[in-house]
Biopython code that builds the backbone (N, CA, C, O; Angstrom):
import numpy as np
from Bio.PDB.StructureBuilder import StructureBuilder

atoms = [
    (1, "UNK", "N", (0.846, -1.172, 0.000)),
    (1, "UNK", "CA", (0.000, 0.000, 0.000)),
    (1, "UNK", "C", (0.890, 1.232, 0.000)),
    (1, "UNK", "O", (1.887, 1.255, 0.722)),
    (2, "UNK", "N", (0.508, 2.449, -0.928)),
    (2, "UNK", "CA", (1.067, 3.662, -0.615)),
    (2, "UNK", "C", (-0.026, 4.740, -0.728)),
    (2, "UNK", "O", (-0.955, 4.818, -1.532)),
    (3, "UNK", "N", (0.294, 5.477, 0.195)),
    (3, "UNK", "CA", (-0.558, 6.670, 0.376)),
    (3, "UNK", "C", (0.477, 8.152, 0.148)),
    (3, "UNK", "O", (1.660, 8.374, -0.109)),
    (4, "UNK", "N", (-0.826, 8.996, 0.428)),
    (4, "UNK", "CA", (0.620, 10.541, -0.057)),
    (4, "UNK", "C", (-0.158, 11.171, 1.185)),
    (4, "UNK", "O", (-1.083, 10.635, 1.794)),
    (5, "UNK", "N", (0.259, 12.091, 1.368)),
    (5, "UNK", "CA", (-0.487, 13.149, 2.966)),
    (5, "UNK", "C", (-1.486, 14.020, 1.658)),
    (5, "UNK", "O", (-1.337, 14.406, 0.499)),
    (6, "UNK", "N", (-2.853, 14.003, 3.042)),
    (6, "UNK", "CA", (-4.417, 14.361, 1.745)),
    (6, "UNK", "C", (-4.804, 13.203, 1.227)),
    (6, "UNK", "O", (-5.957, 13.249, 0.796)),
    (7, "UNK", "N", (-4.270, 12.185, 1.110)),
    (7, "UNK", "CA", (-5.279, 10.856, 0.932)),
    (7, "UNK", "C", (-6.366, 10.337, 1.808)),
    (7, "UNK", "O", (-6.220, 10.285, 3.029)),
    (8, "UNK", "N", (-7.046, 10.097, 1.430)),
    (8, "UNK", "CA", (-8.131, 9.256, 2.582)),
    (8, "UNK", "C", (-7.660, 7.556, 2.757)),
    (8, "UNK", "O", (-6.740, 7.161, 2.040)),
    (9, "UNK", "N", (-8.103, 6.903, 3.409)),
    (9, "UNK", "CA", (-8.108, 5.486, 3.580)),
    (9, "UNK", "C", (-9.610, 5.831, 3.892)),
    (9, "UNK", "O", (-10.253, 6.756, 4.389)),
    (10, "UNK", "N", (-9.913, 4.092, 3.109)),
    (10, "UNK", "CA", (-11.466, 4.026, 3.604)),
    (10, "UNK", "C", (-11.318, 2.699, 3.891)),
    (10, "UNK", "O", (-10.870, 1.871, 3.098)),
    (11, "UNK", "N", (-11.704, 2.462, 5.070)),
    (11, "UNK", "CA", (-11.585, 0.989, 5.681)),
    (11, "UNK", "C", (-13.281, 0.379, 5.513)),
    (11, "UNK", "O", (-14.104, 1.205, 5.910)),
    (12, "UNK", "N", (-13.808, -0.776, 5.050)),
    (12, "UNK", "CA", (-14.680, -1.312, 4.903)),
    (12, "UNK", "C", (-14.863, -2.268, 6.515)),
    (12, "UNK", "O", (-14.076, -2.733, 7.339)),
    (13, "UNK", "N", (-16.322, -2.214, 6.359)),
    (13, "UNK", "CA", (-16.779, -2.424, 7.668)),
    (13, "UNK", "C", (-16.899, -4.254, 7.432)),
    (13, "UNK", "O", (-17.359, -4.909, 6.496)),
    (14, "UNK", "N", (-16.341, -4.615, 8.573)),
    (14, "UNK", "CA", (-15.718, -5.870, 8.239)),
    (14, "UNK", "C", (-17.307, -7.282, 8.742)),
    (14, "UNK", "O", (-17.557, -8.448, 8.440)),
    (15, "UNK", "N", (-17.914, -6.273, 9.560)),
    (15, "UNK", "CA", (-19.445, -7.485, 9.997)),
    (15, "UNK", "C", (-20.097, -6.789, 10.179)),
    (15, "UNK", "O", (-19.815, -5.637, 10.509)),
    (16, "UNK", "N", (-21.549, -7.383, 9.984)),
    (16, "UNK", "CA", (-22.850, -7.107, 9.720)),
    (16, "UNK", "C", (-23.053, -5.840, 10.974)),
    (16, "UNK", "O", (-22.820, -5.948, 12.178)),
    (17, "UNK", "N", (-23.558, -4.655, 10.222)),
    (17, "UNK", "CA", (-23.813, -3.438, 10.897)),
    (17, "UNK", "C", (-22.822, -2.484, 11.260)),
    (17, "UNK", "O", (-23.030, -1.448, 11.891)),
    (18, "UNK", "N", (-21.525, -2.972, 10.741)),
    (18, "UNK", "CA", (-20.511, -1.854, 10.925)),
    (18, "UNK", "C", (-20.319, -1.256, 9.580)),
    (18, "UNK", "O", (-20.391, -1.659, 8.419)),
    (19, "UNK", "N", (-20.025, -0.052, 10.226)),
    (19, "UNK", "CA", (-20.418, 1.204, 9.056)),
    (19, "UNK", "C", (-18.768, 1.404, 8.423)),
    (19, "UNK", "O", (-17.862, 1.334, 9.254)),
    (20, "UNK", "N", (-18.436, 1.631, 7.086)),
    (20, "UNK", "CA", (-17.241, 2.066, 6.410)),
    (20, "UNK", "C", (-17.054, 3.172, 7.430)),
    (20, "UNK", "O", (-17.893, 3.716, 8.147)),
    (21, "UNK", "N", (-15.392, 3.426, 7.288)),
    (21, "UNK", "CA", (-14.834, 4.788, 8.244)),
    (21, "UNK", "C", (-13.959, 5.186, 7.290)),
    (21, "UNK", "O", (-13.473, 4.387, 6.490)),
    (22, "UNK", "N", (-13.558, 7.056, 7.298)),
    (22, "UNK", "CA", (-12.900, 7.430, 5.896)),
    (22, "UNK", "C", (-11.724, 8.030, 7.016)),
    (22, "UNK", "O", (-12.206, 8.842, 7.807)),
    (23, "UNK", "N", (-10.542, 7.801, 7.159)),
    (23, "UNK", "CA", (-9.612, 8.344, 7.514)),
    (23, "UNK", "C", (-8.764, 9.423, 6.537)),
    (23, "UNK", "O", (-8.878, 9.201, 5.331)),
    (24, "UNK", "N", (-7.936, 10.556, 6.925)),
    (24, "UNK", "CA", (-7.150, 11.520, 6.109)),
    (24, "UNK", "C", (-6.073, 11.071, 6.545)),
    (24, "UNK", "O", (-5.782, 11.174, 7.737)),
    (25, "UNK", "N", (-5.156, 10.396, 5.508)),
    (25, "UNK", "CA", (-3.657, 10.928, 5.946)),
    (25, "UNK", "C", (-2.659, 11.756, 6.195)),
    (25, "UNK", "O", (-1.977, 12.239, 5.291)),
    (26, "UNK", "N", (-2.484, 11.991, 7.388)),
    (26, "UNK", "CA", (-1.938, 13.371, 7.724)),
    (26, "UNK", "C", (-0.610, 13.946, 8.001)),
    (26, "UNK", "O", (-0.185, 15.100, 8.073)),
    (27, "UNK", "N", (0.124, 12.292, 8.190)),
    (27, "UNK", "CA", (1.523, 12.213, 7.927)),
    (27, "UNK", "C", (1.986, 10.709, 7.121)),
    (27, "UNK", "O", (1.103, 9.911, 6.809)),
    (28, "UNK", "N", (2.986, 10.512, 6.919)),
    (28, "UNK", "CA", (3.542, 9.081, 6.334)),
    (28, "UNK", "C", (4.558, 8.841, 6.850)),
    (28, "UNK", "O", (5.598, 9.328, 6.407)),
    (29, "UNK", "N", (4.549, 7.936, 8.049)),
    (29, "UNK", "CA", (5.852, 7.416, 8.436)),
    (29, "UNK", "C", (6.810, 6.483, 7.717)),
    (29, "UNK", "O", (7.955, 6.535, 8.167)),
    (30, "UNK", "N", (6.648, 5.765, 6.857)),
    (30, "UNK", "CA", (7.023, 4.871, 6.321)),
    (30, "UNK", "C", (8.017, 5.234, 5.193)),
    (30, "UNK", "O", (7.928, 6.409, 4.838)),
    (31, "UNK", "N", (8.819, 4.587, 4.637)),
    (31, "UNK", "CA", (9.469, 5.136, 3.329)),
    (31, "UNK", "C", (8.581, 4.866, 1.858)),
    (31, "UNK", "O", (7.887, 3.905, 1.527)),
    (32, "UNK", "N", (8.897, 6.071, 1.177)),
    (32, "UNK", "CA", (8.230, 6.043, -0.206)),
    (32, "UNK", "C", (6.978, 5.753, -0.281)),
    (32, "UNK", "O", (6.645, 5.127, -1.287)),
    (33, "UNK", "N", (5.591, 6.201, 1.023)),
    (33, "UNK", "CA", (4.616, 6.345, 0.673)),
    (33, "UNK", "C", (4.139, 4.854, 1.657)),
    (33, "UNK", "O", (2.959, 4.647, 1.937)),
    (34, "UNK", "N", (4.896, 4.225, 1.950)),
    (34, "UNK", "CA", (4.407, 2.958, 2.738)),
    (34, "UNK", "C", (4.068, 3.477, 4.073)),
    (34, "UNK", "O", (4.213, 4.592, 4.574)),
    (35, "UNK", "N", (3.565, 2.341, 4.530)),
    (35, "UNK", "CA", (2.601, 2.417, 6.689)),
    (35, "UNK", "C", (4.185, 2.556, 7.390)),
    (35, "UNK", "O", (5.270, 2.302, 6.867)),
    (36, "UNK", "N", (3.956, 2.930, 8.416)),
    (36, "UNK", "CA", (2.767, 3.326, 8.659)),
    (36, "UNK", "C", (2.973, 4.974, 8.830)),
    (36, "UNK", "O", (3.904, 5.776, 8.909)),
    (37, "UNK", "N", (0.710, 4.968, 8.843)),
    (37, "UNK", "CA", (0.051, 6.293, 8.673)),
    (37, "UNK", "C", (-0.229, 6.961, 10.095)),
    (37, "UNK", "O", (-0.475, 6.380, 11.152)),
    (38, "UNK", "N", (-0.107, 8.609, 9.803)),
    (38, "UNK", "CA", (-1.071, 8.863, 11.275)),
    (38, "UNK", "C", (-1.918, 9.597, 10.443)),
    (38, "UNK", "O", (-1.634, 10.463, 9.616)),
    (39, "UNK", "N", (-3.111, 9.085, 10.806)),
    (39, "UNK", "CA", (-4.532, 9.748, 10.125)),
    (39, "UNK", "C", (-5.192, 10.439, 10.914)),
    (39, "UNK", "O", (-4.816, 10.459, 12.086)),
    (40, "UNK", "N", (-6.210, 11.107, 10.573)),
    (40, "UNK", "CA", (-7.558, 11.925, 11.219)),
    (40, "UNK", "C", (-8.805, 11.058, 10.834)),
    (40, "UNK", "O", (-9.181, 11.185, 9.669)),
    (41, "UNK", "N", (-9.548, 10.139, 11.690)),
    (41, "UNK", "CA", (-10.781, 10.060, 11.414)),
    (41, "UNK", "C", (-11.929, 11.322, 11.297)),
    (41, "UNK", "O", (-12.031, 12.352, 11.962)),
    (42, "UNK", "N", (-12.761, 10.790, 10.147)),
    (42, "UNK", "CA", (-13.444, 11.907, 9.676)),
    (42, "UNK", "C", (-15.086, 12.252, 10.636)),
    (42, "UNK", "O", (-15.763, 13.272, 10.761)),
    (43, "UNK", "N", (-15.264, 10.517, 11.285)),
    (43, "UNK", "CA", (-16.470, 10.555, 11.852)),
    (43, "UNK", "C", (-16.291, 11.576, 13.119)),
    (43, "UNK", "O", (-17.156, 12.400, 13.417)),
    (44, "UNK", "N", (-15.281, 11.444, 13.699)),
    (44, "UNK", "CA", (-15.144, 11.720, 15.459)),
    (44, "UNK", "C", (-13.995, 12.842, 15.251)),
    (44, "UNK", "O", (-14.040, 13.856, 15.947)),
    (45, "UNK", "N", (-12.995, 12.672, 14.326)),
    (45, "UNK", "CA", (-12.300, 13.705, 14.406)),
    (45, "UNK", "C", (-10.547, 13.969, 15.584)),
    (45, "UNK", "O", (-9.800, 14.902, 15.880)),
    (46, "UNK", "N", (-10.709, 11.883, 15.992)),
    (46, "UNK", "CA", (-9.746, 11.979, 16.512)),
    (46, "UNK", "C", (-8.387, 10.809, 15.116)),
    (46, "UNK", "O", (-8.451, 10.078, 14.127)),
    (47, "UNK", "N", (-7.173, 11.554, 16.271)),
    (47, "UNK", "CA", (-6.036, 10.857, 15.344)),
    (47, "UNK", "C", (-5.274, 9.629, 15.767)),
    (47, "UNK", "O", (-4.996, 9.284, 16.916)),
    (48, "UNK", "N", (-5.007, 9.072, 14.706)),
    (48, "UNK", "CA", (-4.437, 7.491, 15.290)),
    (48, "UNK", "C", (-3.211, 7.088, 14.198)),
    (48, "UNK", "O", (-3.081, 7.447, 13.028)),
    (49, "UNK", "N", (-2.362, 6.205, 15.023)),
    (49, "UNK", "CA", (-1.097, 5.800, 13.614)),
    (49, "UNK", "C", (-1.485, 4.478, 13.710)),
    (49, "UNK", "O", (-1.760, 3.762, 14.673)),
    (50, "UNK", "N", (-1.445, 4.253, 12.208)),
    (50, "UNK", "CA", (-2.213, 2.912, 11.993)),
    (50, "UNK", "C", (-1.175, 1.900, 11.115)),
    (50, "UNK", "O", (0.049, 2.012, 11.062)),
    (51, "UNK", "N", (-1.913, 0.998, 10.518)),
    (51, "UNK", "CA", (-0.758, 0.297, 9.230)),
    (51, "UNK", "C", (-1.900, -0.102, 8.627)),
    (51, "UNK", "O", (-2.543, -0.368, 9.643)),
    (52, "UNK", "N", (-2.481, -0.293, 7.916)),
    (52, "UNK", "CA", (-4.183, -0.526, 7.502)),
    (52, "UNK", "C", (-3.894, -2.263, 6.684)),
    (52, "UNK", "O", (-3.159, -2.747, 5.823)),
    (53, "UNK", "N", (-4.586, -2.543, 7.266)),
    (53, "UNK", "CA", (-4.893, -3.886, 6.931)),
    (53, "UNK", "C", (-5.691, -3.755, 5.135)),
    (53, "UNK", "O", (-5.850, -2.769, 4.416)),
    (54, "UNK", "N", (-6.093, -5.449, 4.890)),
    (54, "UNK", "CA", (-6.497, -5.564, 3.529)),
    (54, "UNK", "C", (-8.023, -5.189, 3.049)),
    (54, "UNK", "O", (-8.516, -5.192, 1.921)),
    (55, "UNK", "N", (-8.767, -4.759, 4.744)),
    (55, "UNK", "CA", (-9.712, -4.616, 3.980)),
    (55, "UNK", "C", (-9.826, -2.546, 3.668)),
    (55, "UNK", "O", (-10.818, -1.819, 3.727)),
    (56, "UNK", "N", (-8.672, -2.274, 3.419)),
    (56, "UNK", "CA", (-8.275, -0.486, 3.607)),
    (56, "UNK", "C", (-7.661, -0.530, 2.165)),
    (56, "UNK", "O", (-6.762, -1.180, 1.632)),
    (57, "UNK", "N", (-8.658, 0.581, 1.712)),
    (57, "UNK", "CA", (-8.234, 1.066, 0.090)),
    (57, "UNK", "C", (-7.587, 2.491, 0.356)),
    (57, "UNK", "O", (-7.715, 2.851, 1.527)),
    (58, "UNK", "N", (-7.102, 3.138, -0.248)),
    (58, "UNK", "CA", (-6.304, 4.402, -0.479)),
    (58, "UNK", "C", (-7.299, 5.065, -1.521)),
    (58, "UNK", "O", (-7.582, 4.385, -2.508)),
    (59, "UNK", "N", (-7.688, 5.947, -1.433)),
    (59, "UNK", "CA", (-8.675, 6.832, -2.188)),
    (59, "UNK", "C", (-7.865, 8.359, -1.967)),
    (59, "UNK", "O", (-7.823, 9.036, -0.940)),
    (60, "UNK", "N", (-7.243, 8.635, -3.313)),
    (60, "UNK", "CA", (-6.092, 9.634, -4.137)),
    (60, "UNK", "C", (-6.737, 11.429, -3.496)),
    (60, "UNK", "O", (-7.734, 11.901, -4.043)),
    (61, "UNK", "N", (-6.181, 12.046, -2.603)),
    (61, "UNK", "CA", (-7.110, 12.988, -2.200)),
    (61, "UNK", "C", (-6.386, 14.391, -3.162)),
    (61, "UNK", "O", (-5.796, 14.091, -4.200)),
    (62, "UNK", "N", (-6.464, 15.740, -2.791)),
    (62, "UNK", "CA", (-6.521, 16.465, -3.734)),
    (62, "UNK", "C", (-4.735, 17.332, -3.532)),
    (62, "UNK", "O", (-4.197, 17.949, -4.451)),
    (63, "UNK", "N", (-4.253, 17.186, -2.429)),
    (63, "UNK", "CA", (-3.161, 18.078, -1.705)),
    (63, "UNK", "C", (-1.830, 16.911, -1.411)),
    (63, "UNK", "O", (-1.827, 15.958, -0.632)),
    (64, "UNK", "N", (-0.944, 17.300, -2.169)),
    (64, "UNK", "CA", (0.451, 16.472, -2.073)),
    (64, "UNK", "C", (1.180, 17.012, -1.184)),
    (64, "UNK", "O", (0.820, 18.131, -0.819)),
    (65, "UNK", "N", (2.621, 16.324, -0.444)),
    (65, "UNK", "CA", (3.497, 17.096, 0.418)),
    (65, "UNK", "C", (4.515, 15.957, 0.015)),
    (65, "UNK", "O", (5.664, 15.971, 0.457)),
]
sb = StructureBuilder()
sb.init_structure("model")
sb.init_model(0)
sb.init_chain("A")
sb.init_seg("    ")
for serial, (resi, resn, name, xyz) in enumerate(atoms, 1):
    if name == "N":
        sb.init_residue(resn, " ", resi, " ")
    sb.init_atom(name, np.array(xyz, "f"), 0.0, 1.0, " ", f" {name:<3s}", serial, name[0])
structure = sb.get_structure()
């Protein structure tokens, strides 16, 4: 997986009644775009460093760094 800072991750809700969550990537620890991320969740608005598992797509956001 590679992400850029301004990407979203959207993690798919893995069992019945859990809702998709859209995270912002807000830094990139990793080299050349690899995990791990510290993101901003978009629901609640708090931040977390993650490594996103397989069910986490990268969705291309609008602002490079």
């Amino acid at each position: 997986m590679h992400a850029n800072t301004g990407d979203k991750l959207l993690m798919h809700g893995r069992t019945v009644g859990q809702h998709d969550r859209f995270a912002e990537v807000v830094e990139v620890l990793g080299q050349n775009g690899t995990p791990p991320y510290r993101v901003r969740f978009e629901d609640d608005g708090h931040e977390a460093l993650m490594s996103p598992g397989p069910d986490t797509v990268v969705v291309p956001g609008t602002s490079r760094a």
